[in-house]
PQR file of N, CA, C, O and H, with PARSE charges and radii, in Angstrom:
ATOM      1  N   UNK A   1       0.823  -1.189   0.000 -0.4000 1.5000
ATOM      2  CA  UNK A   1       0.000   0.000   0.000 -0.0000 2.0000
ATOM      3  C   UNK A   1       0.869   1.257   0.000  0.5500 1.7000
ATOM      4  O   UNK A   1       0.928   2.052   0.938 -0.5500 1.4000
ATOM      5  N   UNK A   2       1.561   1.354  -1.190 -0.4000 1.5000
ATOM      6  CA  UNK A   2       2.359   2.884  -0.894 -0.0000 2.0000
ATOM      7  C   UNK A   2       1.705   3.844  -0.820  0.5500 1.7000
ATOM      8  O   UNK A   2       2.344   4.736  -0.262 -0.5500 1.4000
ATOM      9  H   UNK A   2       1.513   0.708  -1.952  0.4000 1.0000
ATOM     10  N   UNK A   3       0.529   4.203  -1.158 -0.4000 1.5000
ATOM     11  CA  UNK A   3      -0.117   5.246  -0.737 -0.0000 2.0000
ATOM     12  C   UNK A   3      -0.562   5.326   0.282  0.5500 1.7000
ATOM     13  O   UNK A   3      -1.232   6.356   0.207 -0.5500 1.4000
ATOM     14  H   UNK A   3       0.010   3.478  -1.612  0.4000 1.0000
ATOM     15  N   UNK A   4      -0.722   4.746   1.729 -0.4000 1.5000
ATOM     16  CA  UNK A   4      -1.024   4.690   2.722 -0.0000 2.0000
ATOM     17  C   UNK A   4       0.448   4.915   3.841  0.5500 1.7000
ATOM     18  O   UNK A   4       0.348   5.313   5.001 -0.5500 1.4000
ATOM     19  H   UNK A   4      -0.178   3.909   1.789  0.4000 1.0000
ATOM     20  N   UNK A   5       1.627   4.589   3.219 -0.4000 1.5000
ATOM     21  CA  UNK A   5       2.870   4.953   3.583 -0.0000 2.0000
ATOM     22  C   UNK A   5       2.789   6.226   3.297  0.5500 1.7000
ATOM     23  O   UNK A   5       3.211   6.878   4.252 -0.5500 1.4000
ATOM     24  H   UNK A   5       1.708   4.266   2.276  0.4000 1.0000
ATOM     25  N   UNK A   6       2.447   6.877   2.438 -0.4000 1.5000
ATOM     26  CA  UNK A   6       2.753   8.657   2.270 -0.0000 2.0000
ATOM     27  C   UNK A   6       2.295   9.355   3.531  0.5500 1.7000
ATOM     28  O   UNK A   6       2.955  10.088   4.267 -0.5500 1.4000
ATOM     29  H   UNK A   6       2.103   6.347   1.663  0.4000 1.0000
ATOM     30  N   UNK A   7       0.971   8.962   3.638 -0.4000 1.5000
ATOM     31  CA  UNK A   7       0.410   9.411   5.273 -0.0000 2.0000
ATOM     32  C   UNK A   7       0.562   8.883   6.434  0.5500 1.7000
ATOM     33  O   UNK A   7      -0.254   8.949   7.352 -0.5500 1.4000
ATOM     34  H   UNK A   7       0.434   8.366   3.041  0.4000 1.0000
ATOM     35  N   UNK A   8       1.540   8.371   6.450 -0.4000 1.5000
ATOM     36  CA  UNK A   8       2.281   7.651   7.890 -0.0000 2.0000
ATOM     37  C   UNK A   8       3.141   8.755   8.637  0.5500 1.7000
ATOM     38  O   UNK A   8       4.152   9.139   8.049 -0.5500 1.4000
ATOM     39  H   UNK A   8       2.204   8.317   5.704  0.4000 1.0000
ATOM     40  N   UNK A   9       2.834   9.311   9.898 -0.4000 1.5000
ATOM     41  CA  UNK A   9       3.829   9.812  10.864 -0.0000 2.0000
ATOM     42  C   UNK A   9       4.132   9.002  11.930  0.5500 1.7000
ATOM     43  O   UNK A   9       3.131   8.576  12.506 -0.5500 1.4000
ATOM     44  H   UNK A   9       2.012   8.998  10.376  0.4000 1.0000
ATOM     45  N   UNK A  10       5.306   8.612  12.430 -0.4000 1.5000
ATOM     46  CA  UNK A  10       5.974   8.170  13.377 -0.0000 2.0000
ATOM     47  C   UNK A  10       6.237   9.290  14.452  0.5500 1.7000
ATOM     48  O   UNK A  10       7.075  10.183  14.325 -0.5500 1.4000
ATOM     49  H   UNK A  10       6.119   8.959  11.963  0.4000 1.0000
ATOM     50  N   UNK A  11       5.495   9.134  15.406 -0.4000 1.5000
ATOM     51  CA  UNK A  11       5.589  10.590  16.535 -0.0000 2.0000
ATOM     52  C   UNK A  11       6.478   9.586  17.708  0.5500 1.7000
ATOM     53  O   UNK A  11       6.481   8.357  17.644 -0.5500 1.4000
ATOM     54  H   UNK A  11       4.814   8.409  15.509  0.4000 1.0000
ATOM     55  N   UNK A  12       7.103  10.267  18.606 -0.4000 1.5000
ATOM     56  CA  UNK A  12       7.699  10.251  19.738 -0.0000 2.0000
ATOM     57  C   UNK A  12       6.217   9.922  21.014  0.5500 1.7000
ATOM     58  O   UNK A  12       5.206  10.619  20.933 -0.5500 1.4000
ATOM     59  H   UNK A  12       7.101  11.265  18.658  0.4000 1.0000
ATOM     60  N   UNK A  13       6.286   9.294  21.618 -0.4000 1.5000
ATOM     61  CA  UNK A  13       4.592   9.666  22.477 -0.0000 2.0000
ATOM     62  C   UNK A  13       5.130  10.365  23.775  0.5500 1.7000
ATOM     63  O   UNK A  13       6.071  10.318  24.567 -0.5500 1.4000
ATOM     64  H   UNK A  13       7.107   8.727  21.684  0.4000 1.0000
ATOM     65  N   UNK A  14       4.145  10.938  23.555 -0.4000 1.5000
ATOM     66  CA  UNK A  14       3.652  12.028  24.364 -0.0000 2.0000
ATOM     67  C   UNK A  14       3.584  12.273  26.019  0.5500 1.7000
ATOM     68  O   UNK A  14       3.532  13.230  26.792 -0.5500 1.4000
ATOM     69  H   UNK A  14       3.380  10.977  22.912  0.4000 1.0000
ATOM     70  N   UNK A  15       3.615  10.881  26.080 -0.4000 1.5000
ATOM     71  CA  UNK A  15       3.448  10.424  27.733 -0.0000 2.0000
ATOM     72  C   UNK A  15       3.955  11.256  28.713  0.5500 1.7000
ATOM     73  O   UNK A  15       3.322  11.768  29.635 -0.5500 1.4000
ATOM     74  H   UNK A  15       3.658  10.103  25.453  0.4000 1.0000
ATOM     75  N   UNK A  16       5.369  11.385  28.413 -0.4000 1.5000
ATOM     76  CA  UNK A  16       6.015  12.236  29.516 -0.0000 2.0000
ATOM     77  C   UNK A  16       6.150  11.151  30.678  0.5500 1.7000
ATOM     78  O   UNK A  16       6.229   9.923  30.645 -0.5500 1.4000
ATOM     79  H   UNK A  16       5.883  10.969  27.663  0.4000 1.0000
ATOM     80  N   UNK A  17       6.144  12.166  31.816 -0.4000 1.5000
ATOM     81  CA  UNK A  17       6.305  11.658  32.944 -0.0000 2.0000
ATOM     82  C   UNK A  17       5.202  10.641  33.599  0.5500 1.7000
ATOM     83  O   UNK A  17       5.280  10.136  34.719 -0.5500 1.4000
ATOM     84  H   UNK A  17       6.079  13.164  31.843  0.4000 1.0000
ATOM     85  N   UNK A  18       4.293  10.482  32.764 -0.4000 1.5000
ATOM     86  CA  UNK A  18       3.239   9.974  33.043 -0.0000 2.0000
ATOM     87  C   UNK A  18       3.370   8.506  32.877  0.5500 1.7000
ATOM     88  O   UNK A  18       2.752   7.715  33.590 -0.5500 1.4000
ATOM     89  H   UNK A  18       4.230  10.893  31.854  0.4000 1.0000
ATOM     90  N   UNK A  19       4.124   8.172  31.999 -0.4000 1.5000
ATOM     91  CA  UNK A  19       4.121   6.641  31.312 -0.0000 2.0000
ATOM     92  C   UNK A  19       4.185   5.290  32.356  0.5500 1.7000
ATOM     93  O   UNK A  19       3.560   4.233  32.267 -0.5500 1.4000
ATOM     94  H   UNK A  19       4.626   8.814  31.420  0.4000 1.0000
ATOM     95  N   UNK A  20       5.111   5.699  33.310 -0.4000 1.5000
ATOM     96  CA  UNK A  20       4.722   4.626  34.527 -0.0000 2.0000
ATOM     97  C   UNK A  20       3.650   4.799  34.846  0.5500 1.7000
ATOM     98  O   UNK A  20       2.999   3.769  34.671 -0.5500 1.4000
ATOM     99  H   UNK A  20       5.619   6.558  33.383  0.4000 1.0000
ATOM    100  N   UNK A  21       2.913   5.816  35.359 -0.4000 1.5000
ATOM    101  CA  UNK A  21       1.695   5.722  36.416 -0.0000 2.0000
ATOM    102  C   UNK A  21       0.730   4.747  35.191  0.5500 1.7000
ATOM    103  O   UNK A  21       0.196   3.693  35.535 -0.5500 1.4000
ATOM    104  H   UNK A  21       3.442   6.653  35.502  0.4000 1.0000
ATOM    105  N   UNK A  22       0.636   5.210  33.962 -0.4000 1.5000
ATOM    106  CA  UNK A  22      -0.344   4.782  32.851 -0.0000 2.0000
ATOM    107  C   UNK A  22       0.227   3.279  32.697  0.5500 1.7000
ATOM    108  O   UNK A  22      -0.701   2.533  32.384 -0.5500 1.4000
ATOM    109  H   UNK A  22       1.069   6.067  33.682  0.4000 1.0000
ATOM    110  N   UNK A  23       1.325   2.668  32.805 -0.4000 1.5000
ATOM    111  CA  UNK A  23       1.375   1.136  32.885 -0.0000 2.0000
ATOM    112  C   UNK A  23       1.268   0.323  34.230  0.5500 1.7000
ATOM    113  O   UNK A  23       1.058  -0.882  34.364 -0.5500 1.4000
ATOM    114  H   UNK A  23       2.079   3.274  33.059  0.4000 1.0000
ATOM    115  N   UNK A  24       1.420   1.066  34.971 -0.4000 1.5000
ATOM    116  CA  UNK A  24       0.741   0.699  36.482 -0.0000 2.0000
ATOM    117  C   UNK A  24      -0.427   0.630  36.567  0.5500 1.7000
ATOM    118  O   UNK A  24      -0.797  -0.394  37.142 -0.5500 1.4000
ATOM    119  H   UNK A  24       1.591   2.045  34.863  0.4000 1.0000
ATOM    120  N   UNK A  25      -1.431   1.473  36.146 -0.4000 1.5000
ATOM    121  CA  UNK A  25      -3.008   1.389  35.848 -0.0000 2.0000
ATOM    122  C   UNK A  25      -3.114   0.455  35.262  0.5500 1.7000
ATOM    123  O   UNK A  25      -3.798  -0.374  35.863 -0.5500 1.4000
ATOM    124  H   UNK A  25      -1.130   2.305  35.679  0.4000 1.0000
ATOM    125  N   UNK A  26      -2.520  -0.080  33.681 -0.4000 1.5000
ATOM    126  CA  UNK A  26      -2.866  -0.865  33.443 -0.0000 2.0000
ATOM    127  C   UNK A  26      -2.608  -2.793  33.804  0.5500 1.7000
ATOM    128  O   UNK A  26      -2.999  -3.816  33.241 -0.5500 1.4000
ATOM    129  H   UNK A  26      -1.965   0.594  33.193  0.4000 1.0000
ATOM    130  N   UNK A  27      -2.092  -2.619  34.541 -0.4000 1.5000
ATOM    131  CA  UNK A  27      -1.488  -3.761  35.559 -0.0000 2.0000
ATOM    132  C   UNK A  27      -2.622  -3.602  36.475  0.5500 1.7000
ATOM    133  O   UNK A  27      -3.132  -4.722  36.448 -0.5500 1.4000
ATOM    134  H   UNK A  27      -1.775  -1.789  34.998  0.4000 1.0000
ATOM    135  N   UNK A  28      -3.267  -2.934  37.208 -0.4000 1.5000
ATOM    136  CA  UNK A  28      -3.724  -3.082  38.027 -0.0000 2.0000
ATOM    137  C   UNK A  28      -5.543  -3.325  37.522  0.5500 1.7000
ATOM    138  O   UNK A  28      -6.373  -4.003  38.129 -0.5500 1.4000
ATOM    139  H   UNK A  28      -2.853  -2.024  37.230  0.4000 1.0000
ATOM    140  N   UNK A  29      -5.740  -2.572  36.320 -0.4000 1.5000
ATOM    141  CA  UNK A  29      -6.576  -3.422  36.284 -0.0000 2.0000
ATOM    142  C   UNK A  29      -7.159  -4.000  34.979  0.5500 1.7000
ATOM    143  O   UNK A  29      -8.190  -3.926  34.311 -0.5500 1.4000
ATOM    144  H   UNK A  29      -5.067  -2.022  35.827  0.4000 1.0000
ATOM    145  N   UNK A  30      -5.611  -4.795  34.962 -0.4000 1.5000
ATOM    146  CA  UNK A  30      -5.606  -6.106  33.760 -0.0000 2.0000
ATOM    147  C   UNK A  30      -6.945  -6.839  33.746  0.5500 1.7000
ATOM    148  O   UNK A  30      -7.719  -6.949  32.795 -0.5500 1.4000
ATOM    149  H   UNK A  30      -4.773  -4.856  35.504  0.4000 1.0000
ATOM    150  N   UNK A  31      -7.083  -7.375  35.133 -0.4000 1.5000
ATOM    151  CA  UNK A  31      -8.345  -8.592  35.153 -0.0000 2.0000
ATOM    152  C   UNK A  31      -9.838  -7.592  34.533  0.5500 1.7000
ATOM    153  O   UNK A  31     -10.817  -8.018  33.919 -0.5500 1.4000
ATOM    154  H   UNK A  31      -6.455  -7.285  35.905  0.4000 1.0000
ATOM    155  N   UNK A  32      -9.611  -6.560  34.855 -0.4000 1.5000
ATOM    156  CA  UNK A  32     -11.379  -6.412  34.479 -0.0000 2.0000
ATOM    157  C   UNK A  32     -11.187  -5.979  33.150  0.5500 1.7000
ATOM    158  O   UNK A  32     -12.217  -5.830  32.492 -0.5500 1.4000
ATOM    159  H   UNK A  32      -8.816  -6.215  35.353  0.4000 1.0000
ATOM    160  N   UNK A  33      -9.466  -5.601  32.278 -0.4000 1.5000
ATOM    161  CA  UNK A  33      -9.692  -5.634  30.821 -0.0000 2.0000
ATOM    162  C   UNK A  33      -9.681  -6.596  30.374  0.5500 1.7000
ATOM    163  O   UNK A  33     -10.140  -6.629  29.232 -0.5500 1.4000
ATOM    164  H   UNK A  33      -8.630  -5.721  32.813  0.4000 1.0000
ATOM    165  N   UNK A  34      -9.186  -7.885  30.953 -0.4000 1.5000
ATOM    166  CA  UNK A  34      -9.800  -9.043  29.792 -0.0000 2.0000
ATOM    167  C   UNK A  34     -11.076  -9.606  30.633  0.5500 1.7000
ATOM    168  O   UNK A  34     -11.544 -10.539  29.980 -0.5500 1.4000
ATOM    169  H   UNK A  34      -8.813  -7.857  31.881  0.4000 1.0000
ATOM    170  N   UNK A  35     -11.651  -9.447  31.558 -0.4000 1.5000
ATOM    171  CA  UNK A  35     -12.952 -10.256  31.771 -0.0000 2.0000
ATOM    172  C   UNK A  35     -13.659  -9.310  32.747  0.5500 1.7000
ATOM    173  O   UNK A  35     -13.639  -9.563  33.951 -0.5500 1.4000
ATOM    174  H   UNK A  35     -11.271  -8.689  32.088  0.4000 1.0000
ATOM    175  N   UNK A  36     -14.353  -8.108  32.214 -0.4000 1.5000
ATOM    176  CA  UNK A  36     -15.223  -7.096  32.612 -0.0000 2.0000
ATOM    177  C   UNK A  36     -16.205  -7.731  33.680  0.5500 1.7000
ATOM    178  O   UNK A  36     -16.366  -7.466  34.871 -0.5500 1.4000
ATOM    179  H   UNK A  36     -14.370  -7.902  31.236  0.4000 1.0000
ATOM    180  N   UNK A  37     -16.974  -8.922  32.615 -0.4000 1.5000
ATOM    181  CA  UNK A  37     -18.380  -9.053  33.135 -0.0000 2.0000
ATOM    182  C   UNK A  37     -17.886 -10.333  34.511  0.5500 1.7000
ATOM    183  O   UNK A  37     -18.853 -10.564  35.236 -0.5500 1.4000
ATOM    184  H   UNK A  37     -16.843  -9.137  31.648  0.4000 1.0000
ATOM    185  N   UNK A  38     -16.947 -10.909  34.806 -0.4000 1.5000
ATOM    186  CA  UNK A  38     -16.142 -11.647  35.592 -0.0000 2.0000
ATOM    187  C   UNK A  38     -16.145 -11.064  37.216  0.5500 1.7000
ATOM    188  O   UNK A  38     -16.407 -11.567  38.308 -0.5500 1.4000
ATOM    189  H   UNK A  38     -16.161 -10.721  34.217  0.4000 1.0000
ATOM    190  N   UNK A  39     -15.718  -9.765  36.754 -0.4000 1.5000
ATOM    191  CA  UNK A  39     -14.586  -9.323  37.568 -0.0000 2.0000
ATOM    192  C   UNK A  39     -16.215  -8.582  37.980  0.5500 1.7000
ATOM    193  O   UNK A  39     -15.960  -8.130  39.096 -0.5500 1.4000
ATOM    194  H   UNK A  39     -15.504  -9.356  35.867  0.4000 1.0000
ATOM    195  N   UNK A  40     -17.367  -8.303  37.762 -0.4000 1.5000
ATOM    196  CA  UNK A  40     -18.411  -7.517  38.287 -0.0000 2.0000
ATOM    197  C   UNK A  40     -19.111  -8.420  39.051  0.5500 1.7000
ATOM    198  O   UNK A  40     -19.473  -8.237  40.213 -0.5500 1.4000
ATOM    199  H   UNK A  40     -17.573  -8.671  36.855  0.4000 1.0000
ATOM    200  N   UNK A  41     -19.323  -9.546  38.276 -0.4000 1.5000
ATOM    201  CA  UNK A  41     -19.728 -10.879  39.097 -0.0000 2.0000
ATOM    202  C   UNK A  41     -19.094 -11.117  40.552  0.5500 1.7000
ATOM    203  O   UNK A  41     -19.718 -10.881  41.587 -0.5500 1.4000
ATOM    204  H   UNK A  41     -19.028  -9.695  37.332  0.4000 1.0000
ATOM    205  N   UNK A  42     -17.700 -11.644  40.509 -0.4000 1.5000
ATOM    206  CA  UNK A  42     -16.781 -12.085  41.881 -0.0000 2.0000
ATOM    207  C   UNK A  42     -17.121 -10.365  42.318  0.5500 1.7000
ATOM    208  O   UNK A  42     -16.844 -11.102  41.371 -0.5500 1.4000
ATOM    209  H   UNK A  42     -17.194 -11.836  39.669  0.4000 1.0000
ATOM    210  N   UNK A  43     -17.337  -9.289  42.614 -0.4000 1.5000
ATOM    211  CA  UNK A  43     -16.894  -8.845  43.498 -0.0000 2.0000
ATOM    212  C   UNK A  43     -18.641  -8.536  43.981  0.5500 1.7000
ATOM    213  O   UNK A  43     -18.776  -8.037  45.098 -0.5500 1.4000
ATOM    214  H   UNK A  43     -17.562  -8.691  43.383  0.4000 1.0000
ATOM    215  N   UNK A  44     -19.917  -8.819  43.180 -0.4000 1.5000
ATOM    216  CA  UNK A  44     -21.149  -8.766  43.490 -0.0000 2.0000
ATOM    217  C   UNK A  44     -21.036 -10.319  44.416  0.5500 1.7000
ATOM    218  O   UNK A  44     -21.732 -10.238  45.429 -0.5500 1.4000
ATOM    219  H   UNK A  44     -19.807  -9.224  42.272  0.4000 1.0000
ATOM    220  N   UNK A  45     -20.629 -11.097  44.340 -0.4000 1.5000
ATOM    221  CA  UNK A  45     -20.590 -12.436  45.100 -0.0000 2.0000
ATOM    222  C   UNK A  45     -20.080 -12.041  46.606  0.5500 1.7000
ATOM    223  O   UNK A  45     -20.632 -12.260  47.684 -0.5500 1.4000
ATOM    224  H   UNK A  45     -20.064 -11.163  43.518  0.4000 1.0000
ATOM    225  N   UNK A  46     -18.789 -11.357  46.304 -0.4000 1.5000
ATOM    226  CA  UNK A  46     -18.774 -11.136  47.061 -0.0000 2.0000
ATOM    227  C   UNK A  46     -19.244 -10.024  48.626  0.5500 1.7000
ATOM    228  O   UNK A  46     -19.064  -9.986  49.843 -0.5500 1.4000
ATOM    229  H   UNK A  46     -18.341 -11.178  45.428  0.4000 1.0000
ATOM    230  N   UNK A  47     -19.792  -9.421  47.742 -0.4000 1.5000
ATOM    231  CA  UNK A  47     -20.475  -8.373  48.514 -0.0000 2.0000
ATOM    232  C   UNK A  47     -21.982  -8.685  49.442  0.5500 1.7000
ATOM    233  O   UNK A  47     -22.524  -8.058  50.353 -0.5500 1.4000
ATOM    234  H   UNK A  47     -19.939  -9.452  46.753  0.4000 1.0000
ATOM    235  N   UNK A  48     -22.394 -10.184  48.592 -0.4000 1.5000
ATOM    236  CA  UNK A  48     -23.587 -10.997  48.701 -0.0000 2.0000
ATOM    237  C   UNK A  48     -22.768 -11.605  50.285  0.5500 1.7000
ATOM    238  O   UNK A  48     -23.200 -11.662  51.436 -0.5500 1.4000
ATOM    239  H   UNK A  48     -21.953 -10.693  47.853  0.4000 1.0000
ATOM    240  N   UNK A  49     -21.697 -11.914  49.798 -0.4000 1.5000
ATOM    241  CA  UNK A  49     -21.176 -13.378  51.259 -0.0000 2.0000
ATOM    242  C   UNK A  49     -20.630 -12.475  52.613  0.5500 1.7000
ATOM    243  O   UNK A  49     -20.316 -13.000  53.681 -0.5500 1.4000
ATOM    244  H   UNK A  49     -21.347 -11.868  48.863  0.4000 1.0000
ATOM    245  N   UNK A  50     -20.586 -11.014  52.335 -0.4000 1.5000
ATOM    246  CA  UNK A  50     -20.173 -10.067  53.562 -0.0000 2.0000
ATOM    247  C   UNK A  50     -21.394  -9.069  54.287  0.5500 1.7000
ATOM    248  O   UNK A  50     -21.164  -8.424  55.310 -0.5500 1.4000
ATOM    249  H   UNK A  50     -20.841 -10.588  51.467  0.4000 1.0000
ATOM    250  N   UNK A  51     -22.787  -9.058  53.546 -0.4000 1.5000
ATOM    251  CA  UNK A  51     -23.277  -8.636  53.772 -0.0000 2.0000
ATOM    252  C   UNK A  51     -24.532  -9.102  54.570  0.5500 1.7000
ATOM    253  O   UNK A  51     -25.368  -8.279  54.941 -0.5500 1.4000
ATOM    254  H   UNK A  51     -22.973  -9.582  52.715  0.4000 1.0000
TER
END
């Protein structure tokens, strides 16, 4: 596709100082990005077994 190479920019990102905190977020909450409806369940279960 060379015409889709013409409009290609390669940028530097932007992150800054930010880039740890933003891969720490995403570590922390890995489980509910791959299994949303999971991770709403176990913690409604659990809210059922403390309450």
């Amino acid at each position: 596709l060379p015409g889709a190479r013409e409009a290609l920019r390669i940028r530097r990102a932007a992150l800054g100082p930010d880039r740890l905190m933003i891969g720490a977020a995403e570590l922390a909450f890995a489980r509910v990005l791959v299994d949303p409806s999971g991770v709403m369940r176990a913690a409604a279960d659990a809210e059922r077994t403390t309450a």
